[in-house]
C-alpha positions as CSV (number, residue, x, y, z in Angstrom):
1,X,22.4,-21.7,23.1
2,X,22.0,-19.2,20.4
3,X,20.4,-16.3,20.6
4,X,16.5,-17.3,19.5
5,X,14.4,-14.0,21.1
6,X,14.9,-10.3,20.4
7,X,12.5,-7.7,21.6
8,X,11.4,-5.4,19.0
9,X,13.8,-2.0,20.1
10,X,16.8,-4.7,20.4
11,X,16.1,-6.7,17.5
12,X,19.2,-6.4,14.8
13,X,18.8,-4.2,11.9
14,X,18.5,-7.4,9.4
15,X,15.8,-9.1,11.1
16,X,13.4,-5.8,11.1
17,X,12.2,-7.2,8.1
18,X,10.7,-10.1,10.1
19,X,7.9,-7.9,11.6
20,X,6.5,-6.8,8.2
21,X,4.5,-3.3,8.2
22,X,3.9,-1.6,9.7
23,X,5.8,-2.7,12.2
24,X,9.1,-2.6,10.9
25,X,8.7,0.8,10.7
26,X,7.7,0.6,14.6
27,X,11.0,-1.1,15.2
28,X,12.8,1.3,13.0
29,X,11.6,4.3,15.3
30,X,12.0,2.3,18.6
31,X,16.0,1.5,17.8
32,X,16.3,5.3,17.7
33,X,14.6,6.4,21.0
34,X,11.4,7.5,19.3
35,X,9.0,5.0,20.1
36,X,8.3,2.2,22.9
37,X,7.5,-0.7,21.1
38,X,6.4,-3.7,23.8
39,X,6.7,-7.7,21.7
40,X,9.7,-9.4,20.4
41,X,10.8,-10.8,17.2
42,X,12.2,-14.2,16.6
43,X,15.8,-14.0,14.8
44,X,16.8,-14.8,11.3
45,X,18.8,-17.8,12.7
46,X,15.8,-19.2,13.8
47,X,13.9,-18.8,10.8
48,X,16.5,-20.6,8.5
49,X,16.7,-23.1,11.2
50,X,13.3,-24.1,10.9
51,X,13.4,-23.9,6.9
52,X,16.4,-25.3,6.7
53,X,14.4,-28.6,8.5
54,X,14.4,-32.0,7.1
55,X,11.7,-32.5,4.7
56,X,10.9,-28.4,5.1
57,X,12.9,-27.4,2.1
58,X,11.8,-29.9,-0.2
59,X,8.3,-29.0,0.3
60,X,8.9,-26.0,-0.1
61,X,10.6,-26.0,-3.3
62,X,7.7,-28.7,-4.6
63,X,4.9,-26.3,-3.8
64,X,6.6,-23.3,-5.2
65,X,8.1,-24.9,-8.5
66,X,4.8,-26.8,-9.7
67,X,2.9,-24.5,-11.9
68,X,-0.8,-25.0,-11.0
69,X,-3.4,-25.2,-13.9
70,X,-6.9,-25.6,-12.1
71,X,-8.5,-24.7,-9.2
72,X,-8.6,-28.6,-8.2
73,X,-4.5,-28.8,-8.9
74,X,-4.5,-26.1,-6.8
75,X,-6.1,-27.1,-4.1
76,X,-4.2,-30.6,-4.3
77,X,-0.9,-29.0,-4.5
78,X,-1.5,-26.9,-1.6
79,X,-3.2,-29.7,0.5
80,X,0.2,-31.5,-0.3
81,X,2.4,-28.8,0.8
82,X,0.6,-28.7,4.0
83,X,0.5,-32.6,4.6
84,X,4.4,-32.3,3.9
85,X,5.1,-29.8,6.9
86,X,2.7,-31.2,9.3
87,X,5.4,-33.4,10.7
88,X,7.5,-30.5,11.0
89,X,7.8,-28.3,13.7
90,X,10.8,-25.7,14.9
91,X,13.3,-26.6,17.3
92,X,12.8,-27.6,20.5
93,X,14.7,-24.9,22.4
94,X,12.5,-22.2,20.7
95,X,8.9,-23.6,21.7
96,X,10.6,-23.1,25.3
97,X,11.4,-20.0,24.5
98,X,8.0,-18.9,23.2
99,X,6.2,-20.4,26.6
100,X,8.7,-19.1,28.6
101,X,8.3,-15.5,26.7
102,X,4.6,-16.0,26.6
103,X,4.3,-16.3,30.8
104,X,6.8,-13.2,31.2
105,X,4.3,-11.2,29.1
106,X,1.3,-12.6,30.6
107,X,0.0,-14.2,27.0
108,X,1.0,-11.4,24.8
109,X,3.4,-12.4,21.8
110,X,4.5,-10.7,18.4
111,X,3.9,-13.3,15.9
112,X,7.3,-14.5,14.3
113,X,7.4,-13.4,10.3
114,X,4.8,-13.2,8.0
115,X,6.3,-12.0,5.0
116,X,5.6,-8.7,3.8
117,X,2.0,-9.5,6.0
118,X,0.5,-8.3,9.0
119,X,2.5,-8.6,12.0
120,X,-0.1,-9.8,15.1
121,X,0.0,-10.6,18.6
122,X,-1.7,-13.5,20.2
123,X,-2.7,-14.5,23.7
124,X,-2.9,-18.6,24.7
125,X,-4.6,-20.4,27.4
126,X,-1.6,-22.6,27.8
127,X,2.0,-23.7,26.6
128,X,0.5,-26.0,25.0
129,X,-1.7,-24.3,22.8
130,X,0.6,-21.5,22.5
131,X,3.0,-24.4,20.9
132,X,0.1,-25.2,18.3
133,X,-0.8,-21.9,17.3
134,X,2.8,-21.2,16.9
135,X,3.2,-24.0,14.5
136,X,0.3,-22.8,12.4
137,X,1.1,-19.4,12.0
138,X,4.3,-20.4,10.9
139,X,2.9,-23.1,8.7
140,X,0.4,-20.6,7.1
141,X,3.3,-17.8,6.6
142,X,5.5,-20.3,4.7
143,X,2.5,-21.4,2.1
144,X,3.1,-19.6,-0.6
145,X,-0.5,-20.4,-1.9
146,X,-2.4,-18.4,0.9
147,X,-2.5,-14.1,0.6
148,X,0.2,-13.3,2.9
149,X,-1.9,-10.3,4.6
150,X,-5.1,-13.3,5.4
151,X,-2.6,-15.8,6.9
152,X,-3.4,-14.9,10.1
153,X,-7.2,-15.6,9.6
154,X,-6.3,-18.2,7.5
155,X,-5.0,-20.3,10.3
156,X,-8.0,-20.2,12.5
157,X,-8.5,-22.9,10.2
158,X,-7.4,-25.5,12.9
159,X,-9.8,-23.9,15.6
160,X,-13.0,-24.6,16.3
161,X,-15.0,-21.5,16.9
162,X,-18.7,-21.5,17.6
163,X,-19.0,-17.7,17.1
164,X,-15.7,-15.1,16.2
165,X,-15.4,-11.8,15.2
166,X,-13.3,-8.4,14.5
167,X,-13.2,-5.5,16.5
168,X,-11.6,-1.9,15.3
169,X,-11.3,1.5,17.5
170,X,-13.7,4.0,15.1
171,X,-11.5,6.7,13.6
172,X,-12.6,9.4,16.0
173,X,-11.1,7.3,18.7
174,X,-14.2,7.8,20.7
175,X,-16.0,4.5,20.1
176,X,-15.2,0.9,19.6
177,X,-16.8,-1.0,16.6
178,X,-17.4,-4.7,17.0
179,X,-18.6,-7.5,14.2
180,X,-19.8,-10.7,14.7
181,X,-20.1,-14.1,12.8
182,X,-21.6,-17.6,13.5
183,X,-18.4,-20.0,12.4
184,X,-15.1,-19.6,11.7
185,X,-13.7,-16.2,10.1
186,X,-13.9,-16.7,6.6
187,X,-16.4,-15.2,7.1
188,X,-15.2,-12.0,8.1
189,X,-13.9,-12.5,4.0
190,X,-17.0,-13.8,2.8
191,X,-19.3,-10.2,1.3
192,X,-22.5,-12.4,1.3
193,X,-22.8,-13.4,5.2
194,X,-24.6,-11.1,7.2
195,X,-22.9,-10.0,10.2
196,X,-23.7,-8.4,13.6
197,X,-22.4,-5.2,14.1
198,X,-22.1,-3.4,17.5
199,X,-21.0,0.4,18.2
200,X,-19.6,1.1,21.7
201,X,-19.1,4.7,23.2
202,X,-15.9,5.6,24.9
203,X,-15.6,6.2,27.8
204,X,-18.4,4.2,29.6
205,X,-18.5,1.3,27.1
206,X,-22.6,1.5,26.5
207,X,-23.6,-0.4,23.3
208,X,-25.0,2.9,20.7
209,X,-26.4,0.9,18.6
210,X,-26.9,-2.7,17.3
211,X,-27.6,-4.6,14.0
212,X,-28.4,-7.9,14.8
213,X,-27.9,-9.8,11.2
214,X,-30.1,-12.5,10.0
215,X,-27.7,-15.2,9.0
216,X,-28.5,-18.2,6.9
217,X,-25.5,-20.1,6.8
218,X,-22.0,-20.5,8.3
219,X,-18.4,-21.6,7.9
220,X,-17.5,-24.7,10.3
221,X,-14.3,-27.0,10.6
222,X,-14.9,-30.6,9.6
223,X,-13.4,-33.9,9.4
224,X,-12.8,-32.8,5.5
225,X,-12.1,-29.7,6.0
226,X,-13.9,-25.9,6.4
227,X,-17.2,-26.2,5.6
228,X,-20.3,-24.5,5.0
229,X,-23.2,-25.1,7.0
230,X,-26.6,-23.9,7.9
231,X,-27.0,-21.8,11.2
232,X,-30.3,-23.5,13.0
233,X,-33.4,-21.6,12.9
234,X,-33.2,-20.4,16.8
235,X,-30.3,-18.8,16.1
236,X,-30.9,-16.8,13.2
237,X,-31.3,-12.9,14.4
238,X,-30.3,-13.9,17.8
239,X,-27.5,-11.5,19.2
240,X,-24.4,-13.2,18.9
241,X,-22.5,-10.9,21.8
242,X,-24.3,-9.8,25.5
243,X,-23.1,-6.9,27.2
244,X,-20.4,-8.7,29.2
245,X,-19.5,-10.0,26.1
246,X,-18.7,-6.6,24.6
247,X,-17.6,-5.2,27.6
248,X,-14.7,-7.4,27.3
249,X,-13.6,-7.0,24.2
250,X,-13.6,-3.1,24.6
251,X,-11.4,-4.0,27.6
252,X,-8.9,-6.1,24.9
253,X,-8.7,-3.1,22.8
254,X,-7.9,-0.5,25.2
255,X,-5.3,-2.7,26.2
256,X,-3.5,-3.4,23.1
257,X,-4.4,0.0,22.4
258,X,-2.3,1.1,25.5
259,X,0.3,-1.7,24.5
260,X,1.1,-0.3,21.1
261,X,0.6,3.5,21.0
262,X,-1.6,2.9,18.2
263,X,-5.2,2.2,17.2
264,X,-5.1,-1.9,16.2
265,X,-7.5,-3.8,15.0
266,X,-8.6,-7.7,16.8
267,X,-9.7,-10.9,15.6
268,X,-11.7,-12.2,18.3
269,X,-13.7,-15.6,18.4
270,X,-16.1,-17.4,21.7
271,X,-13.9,-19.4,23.4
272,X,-15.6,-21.9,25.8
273,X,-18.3,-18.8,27.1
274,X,-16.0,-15.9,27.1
275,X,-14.6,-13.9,24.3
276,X,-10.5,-14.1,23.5
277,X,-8.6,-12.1,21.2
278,X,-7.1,-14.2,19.0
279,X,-5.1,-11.4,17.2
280,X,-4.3,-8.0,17.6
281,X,-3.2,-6.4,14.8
282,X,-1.8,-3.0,14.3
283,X,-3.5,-2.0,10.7
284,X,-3.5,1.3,10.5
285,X,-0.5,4.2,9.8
286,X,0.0,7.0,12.1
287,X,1.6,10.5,12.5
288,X,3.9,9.0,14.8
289,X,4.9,5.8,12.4
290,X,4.9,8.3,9.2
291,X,8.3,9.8,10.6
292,X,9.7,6.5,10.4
293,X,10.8,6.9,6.9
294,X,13.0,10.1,7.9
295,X,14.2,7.7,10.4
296,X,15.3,5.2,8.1
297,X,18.6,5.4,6.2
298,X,18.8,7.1,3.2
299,X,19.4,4.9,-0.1
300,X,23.1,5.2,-0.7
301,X,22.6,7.2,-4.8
302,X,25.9,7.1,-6.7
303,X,28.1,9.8,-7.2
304,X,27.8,12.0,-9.2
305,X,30.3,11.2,-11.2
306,X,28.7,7.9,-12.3
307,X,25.8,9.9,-13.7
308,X,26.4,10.6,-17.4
309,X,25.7,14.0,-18.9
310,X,22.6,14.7,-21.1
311,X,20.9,17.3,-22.4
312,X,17.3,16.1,-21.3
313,X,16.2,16.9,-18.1
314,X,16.2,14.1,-15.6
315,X,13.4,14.0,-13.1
316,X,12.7,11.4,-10.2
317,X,9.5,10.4,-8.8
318,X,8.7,9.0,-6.2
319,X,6.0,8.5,-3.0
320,X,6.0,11.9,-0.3
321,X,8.4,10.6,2.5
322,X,10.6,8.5,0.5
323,X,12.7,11.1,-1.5
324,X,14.2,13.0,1.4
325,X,17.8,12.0,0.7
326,X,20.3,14.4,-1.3
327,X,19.9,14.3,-5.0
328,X,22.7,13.9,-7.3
329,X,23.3,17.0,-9.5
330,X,22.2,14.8,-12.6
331,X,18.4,14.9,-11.2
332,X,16.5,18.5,-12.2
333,X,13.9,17.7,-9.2
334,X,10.9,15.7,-8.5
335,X,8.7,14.5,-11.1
336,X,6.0,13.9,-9.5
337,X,5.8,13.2,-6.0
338,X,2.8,10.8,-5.5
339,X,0.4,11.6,-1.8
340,X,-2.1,8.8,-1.6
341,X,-0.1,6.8,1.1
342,X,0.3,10.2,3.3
343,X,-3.0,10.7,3.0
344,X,-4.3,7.4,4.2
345,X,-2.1,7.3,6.9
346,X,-3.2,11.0,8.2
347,X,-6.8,10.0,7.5
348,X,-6.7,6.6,9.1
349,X,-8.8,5.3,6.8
350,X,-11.7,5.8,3.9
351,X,-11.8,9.6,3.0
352,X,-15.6,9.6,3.2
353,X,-15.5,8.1,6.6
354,X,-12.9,11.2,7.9
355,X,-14.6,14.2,9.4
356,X,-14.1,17.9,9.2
357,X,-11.1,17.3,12.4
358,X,-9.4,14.5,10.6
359,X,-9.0,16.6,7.3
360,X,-7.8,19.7,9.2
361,X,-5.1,17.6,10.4
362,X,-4.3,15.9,7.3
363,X,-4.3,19.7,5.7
364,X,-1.6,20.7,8.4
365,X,0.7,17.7,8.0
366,X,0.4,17.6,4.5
367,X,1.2,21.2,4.2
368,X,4.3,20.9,6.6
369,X,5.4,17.4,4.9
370,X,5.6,19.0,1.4
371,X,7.2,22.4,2.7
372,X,10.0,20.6,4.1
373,X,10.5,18.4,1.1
374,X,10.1,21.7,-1.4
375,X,12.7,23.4,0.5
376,X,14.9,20.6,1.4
377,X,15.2,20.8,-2.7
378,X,16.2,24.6,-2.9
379,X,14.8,25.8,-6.4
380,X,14.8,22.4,-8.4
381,X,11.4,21.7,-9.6
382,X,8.8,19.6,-7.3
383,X,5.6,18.8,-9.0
384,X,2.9,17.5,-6.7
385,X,0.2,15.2,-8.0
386,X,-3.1,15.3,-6.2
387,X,-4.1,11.7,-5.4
388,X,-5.3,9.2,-7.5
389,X,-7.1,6.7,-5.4
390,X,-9.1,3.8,-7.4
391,X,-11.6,1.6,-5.9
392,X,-9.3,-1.2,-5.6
393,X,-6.5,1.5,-3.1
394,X,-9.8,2.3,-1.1
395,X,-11.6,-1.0,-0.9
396,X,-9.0,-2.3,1.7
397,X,-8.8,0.5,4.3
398,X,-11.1,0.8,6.9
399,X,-14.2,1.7,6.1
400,X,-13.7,1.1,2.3
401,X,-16.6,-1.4,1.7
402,X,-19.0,0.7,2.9
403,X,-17.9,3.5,0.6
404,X,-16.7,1.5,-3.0
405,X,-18.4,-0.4,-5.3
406,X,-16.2,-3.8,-6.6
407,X,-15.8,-2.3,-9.6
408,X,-14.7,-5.4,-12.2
409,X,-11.9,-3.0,-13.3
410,X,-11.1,-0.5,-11.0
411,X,-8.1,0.6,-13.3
412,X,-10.5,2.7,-16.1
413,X,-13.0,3.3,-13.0
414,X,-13.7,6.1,-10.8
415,X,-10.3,8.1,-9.7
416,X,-8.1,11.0,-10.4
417,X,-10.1,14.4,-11.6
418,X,-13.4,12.4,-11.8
419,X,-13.2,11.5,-8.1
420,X,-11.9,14.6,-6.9
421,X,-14.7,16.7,-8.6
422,X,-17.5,14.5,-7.4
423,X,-19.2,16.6,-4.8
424,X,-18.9,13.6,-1.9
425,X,-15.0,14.1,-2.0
426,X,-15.0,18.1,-1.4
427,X,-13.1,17.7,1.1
428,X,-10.4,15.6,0.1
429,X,-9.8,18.1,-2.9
430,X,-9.7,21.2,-0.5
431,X,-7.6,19.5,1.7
432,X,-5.3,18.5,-0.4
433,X,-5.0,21.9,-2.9
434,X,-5.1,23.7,0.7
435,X,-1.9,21.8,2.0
436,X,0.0,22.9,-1.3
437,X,-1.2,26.6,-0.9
438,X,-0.2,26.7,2.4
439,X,3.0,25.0,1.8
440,X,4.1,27.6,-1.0
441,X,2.7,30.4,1.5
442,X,5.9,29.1,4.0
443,X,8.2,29.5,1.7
444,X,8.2,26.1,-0.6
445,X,7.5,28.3,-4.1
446,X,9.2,25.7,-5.9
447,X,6.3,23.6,-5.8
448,X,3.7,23.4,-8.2
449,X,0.8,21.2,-9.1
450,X,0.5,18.0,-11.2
451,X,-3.3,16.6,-11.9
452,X,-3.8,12.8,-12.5
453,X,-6.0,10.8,-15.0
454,X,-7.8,13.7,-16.5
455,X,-10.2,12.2,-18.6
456,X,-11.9,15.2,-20.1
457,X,-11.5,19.2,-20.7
458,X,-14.4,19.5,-18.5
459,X,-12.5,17.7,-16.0
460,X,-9.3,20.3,-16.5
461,X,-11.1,23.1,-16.4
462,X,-12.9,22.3,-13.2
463,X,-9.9,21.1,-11.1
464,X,-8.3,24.0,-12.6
465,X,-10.8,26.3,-11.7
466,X,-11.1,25.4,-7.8
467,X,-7.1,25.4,-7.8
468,X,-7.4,29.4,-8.5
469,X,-9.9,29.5,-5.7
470,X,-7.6,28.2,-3.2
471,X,-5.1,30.3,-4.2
472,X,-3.3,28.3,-6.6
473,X,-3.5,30.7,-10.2
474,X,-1.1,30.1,-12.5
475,X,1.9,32.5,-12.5
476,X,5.8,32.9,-13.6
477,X,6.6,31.0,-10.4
478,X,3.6,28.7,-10.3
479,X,2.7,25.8,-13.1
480,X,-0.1,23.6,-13.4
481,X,0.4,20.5,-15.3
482,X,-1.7,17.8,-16.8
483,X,-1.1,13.8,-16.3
484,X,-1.5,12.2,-20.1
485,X,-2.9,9.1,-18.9
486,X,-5.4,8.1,-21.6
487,X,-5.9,7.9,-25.3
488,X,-7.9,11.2,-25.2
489,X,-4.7,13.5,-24.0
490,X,-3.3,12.6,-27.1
491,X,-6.0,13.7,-29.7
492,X,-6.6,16.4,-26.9
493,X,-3.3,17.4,-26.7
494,X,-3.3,21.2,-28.0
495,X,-6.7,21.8,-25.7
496,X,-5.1,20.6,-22.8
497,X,-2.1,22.8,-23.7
498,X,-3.9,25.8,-23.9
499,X,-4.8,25.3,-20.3
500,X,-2.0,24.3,-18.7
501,X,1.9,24.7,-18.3
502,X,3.1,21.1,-19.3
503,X,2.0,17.9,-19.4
504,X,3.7,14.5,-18.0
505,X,2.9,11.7,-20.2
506,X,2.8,8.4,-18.2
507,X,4.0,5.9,-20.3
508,X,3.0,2.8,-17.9
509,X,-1.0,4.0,-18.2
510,X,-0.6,5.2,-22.3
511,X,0.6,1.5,-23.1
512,X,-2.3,-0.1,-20.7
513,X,-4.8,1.8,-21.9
514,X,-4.2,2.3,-25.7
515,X,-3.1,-1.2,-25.9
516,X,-6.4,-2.4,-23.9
517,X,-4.2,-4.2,-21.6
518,X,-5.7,-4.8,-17.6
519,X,-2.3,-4.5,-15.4
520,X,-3.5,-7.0,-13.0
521,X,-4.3,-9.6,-15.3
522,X,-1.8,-12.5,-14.4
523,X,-3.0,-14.3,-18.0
524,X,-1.6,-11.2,-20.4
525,X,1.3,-11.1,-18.4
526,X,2.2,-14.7,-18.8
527,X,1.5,-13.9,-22.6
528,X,4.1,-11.2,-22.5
529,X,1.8,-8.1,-21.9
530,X,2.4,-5.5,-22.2
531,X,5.3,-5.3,-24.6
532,X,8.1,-2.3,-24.3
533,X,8.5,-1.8,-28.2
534,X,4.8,-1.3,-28.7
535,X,4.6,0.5,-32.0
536,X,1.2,2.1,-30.9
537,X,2.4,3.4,-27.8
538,X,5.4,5.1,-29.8
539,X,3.0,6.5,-32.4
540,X,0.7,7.9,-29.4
541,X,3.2,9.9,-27.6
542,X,5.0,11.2,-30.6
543,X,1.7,12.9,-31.4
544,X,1.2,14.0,-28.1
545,X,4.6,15.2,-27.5
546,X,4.1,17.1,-31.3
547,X,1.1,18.7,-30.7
548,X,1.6,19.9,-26.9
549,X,5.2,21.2,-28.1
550,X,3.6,23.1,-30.9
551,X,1.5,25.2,-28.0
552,X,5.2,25.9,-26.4
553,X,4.9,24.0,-23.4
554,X,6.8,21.1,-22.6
555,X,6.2,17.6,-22.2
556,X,8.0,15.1,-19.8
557,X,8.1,11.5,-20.3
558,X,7.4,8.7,-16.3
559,X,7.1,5.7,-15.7
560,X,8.6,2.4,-14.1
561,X,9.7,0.8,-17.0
562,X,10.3,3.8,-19.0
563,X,14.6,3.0,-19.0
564,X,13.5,-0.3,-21.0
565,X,12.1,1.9,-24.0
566,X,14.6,2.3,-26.3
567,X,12.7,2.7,-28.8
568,X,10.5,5.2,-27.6
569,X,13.0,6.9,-26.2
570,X,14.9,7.4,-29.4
571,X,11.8,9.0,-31.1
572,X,10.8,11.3,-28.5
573,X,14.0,12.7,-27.7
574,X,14.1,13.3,-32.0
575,X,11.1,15.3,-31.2
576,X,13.0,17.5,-28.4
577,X,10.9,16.0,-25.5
578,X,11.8,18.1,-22.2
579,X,12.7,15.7,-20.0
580,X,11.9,11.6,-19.0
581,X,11.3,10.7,-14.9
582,X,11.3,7.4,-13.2
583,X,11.4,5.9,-9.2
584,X,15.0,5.9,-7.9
585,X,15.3,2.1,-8.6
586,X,15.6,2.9,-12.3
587,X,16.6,6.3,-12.5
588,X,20.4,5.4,-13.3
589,X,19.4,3.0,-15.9
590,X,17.3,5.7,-17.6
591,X,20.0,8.2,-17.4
592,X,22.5,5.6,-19.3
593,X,19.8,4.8,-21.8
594,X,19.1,8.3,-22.4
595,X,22.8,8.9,-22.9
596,X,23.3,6.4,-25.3
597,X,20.3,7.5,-27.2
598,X,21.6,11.6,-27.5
599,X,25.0,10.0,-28.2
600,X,24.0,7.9,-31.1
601,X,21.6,10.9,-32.7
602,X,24.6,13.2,-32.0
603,X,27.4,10.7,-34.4
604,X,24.7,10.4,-36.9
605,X,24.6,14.5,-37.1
606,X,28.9,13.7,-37.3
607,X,28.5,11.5,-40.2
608,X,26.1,13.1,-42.5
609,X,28.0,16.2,-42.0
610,X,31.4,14.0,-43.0
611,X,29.0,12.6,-46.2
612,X,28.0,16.1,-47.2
613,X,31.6,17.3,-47.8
């Protein structure tokens, strides 16, 4: 029989990808000897096996070809697509295979792939059940109308759970925090429902404090489906967890705490009269999973002899941790290296839930991530950008809906030098200023500052301000640029100048925000928004690449889809821009483009000079 299981440190380098994240990066690690990773993975064979079903494909195709117009078609279509699978299941040989695993491991089981979702672990009572919810998680990670990352809640769907729950270790790792529900865990989703919450100390397990909620009104499974209901009068403000109760879901967290080396996350829900953990799920980055990327292979970048020559400079940007590989001799440096995923990973979760430990280790690794990375690139430039969080990047981590408002559009809300100079997030803008100091005090001087979505000269002068305080003055081998990332750099653009030693104009943010255009607004880009040749755009950045050039300081062109710019590209480069950047998926493209744009100014200087003879 072929080859169905693989545990995670023997699991074949193609089916990592199976695990989703941050697992995958678990696996990576484990393969090398750097981590003990306990679960297995079920192997691409078996995946296509089971898609490749009769009746599986079809539906499959049927759901994701029909282009839904209501929220009724919607829900039809998807109803559908489930009704079509139902009679489906995988083969035969790998149910046995899950039991079998499941009673070697004592009920603990990595969940086979969820897409790009959260990998999870899940304990059954029997075989039996362990069949069922094996069929549903599967079901739920091959509808493509749920969110990948809620299919695992999703498919408590088909249980029936009187009271359920999550439970998180708090991000001093000395206490255990525990929420509780009437019904099924949409409401967990659900921002309206009240909810218990429970704060346990560790070691000792006592219950610090309690909110008991006063809910109104539940989700329930029904004959027609999940329903809402009313929780009875008795029950309302009644704790929904005793002491025992709590006791053992501490005990289910220390253990998959022990299990993964990490500090997960549960779904719980009342089973009969005790508490079972229905998923574990490991949410959160850590020190230890953040060197997975130098683990990783390197991206194979071509040679350098497929890189054309230019005359402007050619930058790459790119997330810290992901540009560790040798650049080609084409690339001038790093343009700009982006933080906010290090920094969530070091913090664990919502900056204003870190303390004063938290960001003193955060400082530290920060500081020795971007020294290695400055002098891993010997003198080529390396501009860092302080983060840029929006509500919408800080909503989801722990913590984050106690801190953000749902802003309607967290894209022109509160972020870059706004955020950092509001006096809650201190910290975060010591911390992070700190790390660069400290980085160019070990011998990274090639690394200088890059400050993003500056909305105001007020702003500039403040962030620039408490940069010199730290240490950071501008100097010969020390630059402090501005992001252009609204219409205001533009009109501003001999101001900002004046204060600093370049500015990067993002081209991505310019379009969005001159054009009025809302980047996650799936109706403007079925209508084709935003547009590459967008004369306004082009007009905007000429001026700004005019008027900060006429201060002598250079300006630098980034963004994604900056390579698809021809137009733009051919203006500003007219104008004697410095140099364009984009992420190493594009980079060669923009190089060629570039190329092709110097090449045809260049046999227009030939032919004029031809005419005028």
């Amino acid at each position: 029989m072929k080859r169905r299981l693989a545990r995670i440190e023997d699991a074949p380098t193609k089916d990592v990808d199976l695990l989703g994240a941050p697992f995958a990066h678990l696996a990576a690690l484990s393969q090398r000897g750097l981590a003990s990773a306990k679960g297995f993975c079920v192997t691409q064979e078996a995946l296509d096996e089971f898609v490749g079903a009769p009746g599986a494909a079809e539906a499959l195709s049927r759901a994701r070809t029909k282009k839904e117009t209501s929220d009724r078609e919607r829900e039809e279509g998807a109803k559908r697509f489930r009704e079509a699978l139902a009679g489906l299941s995988m083969p035969w040989e790998l149910e046995v295979a899950l039991a079998k695993e499941m009673d070697a491991r004592k009920a603990l089981w990595l969940s086979p792939s969820l897409g790009k979702g959260l990998p999870v672990l899940a304990p059954a009572v029997s075989k039996g059940e362990l069949v069922q919810r094996v069929r549903e998680l599967w079901l739920a990670s091959l509808d493509p109308s749920m969110d990948s990352l809620k299919a695992p809640i999703a498919a408590l769907q088909a249980c029936e759970c009187e009271t359920s729950g999550t439970a998180s270790i708090g991000l001093d790792g000395k206490g255990i925090e525990i929420e509780a529900v009437y019904g099924l865990p949409h409401g967990l989703l659900d921002k309206r429902i009240e909810r218990d919450r429970y704060v346990v100390a560790l070691p000792g397990m006592a219950v610090q404090k309690a909110h008991l909620a006063q809910q109104a009104w539940q989700f329930t499974l029904t004959e027609k489906g999940v329903s809402r209901v009313n929780v009875s009068e008795g029950l309302r403000g009644e704790r929904k967890l005793d002491d025992d109760d709590i006791k053992e879901l501490c005990s289910f967290m220390l253990a998959a705490r022990d299990a993964l080396g990490a500090e997960p996350a549960l779904v719980w829900a009342m089973v009969g009269d005790r508490p079972a953990a229905l998923w574990v799920m490991d949410v959160m980055d850590h020190p230890a999973k953040a060197q997975a990327a130098h683990a990783a292979p390197m991206p194979a970048m071509a040679p350098d002899d497929r890189w054309p020559v230019i005359a402007t400079s050619l930058y790459m940007s790119g997330e810290l941790g992901t540009v560790d590989f040798a650049l080609p001799s084409a690339v001038q440096g790093i343009v700009p290296v982006r933080v906010e995923k290090f920094v969530l990973s070091q913090l664990g979760g919502h900056p204003l839930a870190a303390n004063g430990q938290a960001y003193a280790g955060m400082r530290a690794r920060l500081a020795e991530e971007l020294a290695r990375m400055g002098k891993n690139f010997g003198d080529r430039t390396v501009l860092v950008s302080l983060s840029d969080f929006g509500s919408h990047d800080l909503r989801p981590v722990q913590g984050g809906e106690r801190y953000e408002q749902a802003e309607a559009n967290p894209y022109i809300g509160m972020r870059g030098t706004g955020r950092h100079l509001s006096p809650a997030y201190s910290m975060l803008l010591d911390a992070e200023l700190g790390a660069l100091a400290d980085a160019r005090a070990s011998g990274a001087r090639n690394l200088s500052l890059l400050l993003p979505f500056v909305r105001s000269l007020d702003e500039a002068h403040g962030l620039v301000s408490r940069a010199k305080a730290l240490g950071l003055e501008r100097a010969q081998s020390f630059g402090i640029w501005l992001s252009a990332d609204v219409a205001g750099s533009v009109f501003l653009a001999e101001d900002y100048a004046r204060l600093c030693d370049g500015i990067v104009a993002n081209i991505d943010r310019l379009r969005n925000l001159i054009s009025a255009i809302d980047p996650g607004s799936p109706t403007l880009r079925d209508a084709g928004y935003p547009q590459p040749a967008d004369e306004a755009l082009r007009r905007a950045v000429l001026e700004l690449v005019g008027r900060t050039r006429a201060q002598g300081r250079p300006v630098i062109l980034e963004g994604e889809g900056l390579h698809a710019s021809r137009a733009l590209l051919d203006a500003c480069i007219r104008c004697r821009v410095d140099g364009v950047s984009a992420p190493y998926p594009h980079l060669l493209d923009l190089a060629r483009t570039v190329a092709s744009v110097e090449q045809k100014i260049l046999l227009e200087g030939v032919s004029r000079s031809h005419g005028e003879r």
